[in-house]
ChimeraX commands (.cxc) that place a marker at each C-alpha (Angstrom):
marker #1 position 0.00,0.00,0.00 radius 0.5
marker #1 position 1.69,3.53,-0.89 radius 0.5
marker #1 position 0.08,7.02,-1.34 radius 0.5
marker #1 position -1.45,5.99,-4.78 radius 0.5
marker #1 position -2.86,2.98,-3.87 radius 0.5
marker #1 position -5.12,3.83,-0.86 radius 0.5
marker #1 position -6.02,0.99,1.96 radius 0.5
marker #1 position -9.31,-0.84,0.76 radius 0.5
marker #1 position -12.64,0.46,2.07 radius 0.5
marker #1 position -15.22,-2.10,3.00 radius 0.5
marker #1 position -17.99,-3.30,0.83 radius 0.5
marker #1 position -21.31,-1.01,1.07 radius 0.5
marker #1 position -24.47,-2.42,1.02 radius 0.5
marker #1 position -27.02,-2.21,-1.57 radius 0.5
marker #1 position -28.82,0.12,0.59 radius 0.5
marker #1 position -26.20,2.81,0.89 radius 0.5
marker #1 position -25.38,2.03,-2.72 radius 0.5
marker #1 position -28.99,2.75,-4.20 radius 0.5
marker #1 position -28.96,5.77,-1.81 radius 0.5
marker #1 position -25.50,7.21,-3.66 radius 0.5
marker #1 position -26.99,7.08,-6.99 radius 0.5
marker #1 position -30.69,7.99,-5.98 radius 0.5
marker #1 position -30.56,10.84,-3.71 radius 0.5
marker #1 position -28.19,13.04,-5.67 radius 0.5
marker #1 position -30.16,12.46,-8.77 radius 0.5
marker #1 position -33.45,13.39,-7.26 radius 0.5
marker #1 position -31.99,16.98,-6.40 radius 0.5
marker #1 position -30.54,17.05,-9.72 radius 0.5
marker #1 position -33.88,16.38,-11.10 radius 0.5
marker #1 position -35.88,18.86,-9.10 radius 0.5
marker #1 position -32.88,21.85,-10.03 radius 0.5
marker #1 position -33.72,20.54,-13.38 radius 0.5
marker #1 position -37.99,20.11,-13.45 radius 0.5
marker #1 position -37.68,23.94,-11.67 radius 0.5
marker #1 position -35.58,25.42,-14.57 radius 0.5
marker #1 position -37.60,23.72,-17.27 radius 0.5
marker #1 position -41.03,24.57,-16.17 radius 0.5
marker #1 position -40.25,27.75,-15.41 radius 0.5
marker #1 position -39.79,28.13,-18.95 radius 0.5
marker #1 position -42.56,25.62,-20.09 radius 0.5
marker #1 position -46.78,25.46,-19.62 radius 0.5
marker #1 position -46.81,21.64,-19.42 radius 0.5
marker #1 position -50.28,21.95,-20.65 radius 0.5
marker #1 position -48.97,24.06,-23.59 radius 0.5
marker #1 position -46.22,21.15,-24.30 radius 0.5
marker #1 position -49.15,18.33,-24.16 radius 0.5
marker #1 position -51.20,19.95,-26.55 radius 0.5
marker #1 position -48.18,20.25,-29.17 radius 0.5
marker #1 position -46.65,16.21,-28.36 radius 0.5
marker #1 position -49.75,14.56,-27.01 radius 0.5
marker #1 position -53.07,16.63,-28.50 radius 0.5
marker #1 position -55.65,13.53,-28.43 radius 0.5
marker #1 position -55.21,13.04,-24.37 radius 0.5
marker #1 position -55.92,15.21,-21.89 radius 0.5
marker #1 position -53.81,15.86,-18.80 radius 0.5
marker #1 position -53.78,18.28,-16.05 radius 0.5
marker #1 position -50.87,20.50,-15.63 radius 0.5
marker #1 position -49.85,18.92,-11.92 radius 0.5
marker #1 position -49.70,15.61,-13.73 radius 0.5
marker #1 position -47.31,17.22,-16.89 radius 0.5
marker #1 position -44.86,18.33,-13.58 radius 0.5
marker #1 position -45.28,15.15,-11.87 radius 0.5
marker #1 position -44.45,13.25,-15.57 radius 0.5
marker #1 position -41.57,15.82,-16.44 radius 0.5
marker #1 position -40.36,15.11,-12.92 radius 0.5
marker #1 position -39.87,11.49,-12.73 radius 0.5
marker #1 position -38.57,11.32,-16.26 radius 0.5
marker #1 position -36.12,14.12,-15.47 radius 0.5
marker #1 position -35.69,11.95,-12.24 radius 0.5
marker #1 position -35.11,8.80,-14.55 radius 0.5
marker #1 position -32.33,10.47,-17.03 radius 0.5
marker #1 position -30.72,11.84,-13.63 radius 0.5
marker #1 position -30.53,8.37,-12.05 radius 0.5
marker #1 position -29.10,6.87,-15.44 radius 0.5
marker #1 position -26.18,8.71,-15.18 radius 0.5
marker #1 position -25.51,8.88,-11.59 radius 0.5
marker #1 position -25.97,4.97,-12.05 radius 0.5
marker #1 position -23.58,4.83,-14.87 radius 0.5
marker #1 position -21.01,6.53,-12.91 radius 0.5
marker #1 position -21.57,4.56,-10.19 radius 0.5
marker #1 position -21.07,1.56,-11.80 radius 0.5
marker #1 position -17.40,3.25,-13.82 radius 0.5
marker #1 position -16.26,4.31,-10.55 radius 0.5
marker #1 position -16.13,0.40,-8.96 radius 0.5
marker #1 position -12.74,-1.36,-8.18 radius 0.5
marker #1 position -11.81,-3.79,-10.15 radius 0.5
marker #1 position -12.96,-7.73,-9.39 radius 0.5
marker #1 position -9.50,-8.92,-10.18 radius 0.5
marker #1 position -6.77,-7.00,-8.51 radius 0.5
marker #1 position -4.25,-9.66,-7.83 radius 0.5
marker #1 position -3.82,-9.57,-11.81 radius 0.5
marker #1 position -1.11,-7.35,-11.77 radius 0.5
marker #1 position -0.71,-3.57,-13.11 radius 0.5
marker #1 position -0.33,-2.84,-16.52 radius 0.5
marker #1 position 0.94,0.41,-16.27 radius 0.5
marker #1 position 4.35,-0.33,-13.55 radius 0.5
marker link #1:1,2 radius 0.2
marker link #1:2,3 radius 0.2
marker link #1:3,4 radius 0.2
marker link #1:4,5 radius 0.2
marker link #1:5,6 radius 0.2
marker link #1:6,7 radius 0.2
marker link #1:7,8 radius 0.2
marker link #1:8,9 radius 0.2
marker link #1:9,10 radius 0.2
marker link #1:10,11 radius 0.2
marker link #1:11,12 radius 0.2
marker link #1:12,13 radius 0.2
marker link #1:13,14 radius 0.2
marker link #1:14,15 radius 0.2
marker link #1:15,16 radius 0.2
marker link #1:16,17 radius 0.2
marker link #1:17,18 radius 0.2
marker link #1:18,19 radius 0.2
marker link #1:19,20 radius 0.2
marker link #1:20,21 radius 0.2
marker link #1:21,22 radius 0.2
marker link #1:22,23 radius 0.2
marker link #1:23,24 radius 0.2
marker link #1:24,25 radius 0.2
marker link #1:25,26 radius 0.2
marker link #1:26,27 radius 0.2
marker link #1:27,28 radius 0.2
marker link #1:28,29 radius 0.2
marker link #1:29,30 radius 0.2
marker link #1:30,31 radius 0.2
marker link #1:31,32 radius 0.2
marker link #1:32,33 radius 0.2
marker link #1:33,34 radius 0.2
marker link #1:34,35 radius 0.2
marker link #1:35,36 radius 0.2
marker link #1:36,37 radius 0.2
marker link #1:37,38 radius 0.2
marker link #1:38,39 radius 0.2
marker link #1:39,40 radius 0.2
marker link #1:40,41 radius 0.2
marker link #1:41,42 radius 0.2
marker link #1:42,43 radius 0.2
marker link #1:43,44 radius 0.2
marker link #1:44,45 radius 0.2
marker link #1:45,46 radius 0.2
marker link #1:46,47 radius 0.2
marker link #1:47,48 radius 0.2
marker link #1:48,49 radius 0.2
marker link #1:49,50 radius 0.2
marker link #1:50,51 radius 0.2
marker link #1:51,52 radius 0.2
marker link #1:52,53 radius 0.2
marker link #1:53,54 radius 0.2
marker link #1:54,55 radius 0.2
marker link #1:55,56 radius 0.2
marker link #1:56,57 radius 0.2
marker link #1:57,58 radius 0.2
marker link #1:58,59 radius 0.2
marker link #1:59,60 radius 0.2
marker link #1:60,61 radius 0.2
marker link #1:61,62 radius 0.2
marker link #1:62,63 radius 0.2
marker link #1:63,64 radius 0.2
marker link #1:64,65 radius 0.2
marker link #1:65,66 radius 0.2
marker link #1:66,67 radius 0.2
marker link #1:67,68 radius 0.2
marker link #1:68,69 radius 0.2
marker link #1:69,70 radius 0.2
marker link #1:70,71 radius 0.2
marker link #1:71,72 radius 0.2
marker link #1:72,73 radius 0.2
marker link #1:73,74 radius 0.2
marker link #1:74,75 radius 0.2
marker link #1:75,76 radius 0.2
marker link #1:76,77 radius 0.2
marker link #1:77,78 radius 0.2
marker link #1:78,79 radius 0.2
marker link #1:79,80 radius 0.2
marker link #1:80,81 radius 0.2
marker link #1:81,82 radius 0.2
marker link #1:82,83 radius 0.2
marker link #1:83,84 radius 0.2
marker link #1:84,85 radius 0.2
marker link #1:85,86 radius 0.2
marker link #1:86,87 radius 0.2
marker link #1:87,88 radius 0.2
marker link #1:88,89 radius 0.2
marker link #1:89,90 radius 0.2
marker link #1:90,91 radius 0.2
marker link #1:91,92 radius 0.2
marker link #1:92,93 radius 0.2
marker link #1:93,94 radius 0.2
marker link #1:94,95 radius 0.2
marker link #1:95,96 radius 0.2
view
């Protein structure tokens, strides 16, 4: 072990892990359904992409919200899952 290679933390569980990737994505998505809808009617945007069904404007936010919330979680997912050690680490460094 040296200052580069740091002592190994112990496993988290899939509790703490869901809560890393949820919980910052939800505030990302709420910065994000606050900025858009400030800007957008949702009513106004259902009668240009969905004119044959009617929907009431608290259920365009709650819709924009949790698909904002969805595209949030991807990517926190996604770097969740790039920033996980390696399985094999006994299989020797490329780079020394």
């Amino acid at each position: 072990m040296n200052e580069l290679d740091p002592a190994p933390s112990p496993p988290r569980s899939t509790l703490q892990q869901l809560g890393t990737v949820l919980w910052p994505s939800f505030f990302a998505a709420a910065v994000a359904a606050a900025l858009f809808f400030s800007l957008v009617d949702p009513l106004k945007l259902a009668a240009i992409s969905l004119p044959a069904h009617a929907i009431s404007r608290e259920f365009g936010y709650t819709l924009g919200f949790l698909l904002l919330w969805l595209a949030t979680a991807s990517a926190s997912a996604f770097t969740a899952l790039l920033l996980r050690p390696r399985k094999d680490d006994s299989a020797g460094n490329d780079f020394e």
